[in-house]
C-alpha positions as CSV (number, residue, x, y, z in Angstrom):
1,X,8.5,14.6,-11.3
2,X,6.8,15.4,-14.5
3,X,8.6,17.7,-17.1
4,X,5.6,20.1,-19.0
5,X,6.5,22.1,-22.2
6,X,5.9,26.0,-22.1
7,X,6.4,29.3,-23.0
8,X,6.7,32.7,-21.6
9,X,4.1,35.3,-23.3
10,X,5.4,38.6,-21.6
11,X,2.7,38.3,-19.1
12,X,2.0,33.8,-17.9
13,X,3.5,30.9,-18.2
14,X,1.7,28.7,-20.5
15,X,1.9,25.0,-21.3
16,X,2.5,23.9,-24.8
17,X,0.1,21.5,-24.7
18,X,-3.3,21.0,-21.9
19,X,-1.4,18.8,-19.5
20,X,-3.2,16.1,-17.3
21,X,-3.5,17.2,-13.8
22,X,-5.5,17.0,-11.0
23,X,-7.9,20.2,-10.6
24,X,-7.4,22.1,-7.5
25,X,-3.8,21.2,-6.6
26,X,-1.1,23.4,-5.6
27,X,2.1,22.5,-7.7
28,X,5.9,23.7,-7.4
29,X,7.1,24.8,-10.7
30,X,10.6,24.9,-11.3
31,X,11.8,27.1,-14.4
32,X,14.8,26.4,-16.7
33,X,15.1,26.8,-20.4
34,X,15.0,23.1,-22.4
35,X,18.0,21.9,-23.2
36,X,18.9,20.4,-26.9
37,X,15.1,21.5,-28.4
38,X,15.1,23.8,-31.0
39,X,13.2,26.5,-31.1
40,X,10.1,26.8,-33.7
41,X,10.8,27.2,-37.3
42,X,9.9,30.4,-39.1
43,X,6.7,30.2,-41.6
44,X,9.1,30.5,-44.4
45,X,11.0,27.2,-43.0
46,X,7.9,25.5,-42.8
47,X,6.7,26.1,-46.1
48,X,10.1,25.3,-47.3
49,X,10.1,21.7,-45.9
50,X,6.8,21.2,-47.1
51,X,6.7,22.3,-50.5
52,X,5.7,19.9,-53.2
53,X,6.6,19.1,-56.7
54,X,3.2,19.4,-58.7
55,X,2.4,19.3,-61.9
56,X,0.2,22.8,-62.0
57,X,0.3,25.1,-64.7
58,X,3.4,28.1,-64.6
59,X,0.6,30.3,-65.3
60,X,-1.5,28.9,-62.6
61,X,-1.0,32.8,-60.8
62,X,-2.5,34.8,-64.0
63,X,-5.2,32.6,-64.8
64,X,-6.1,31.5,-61.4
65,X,-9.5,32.1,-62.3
66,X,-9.9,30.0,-65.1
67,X,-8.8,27.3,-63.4
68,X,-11.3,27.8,-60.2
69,X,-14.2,29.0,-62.0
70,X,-13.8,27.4,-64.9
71,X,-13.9,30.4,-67.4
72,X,-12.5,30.5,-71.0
73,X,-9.4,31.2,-71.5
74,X,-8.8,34.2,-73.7
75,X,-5.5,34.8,-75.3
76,X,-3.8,38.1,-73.8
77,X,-4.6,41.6,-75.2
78,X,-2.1,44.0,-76.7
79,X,-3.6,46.6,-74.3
80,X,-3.1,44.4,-71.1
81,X,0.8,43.2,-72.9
82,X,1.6,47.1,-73.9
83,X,-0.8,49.0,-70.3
84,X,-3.0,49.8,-72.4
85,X,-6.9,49.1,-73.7
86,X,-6.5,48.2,-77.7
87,X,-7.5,44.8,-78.2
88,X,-6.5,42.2,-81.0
């Protein structure tokens, strides 16, 4: 007997994974929910365990620019500190 991996999306079964199996064969599928497999991690968990200690810039998010495109760096504006347009 061979054991496939698959879920139930509201309308098919589908396997997990394209399994190998002859073409044109009639099968007898037996359904029960896995036993001791956890489910799949949220996006959140994921990027949780896969976060990395870098060493990018804490202002990487303002100045994302200037680090992509390579433009100058120009020291912040009282107008964009205060909401405002008056420059230094």
């Amino acid at each position: 007997m061979i054991a496939i991996n698959a879920h139930f999306d509201g309308k098919m079964i589908a396997p997990d994974e394209p399994p190998n199996l002859p073409l044109n064969t009639v099968f007898r599928v037996r359904i029960g929910e896995s036993a001791g497999e956890p489910h799949p991690r949220s996006a959140l968990a994921w990027l949780e365990g896969n976060a990395i200690d870098d060493d990018l810039p804490a202002n990487l998010s303002g100045r994302h620019d200037c680090y992509l495109y390579g433009s100058q760096i120009r020291p912040p504006s009282i107008g964009n500190i205060l909401g405002g347009s008056a420059q230094l």
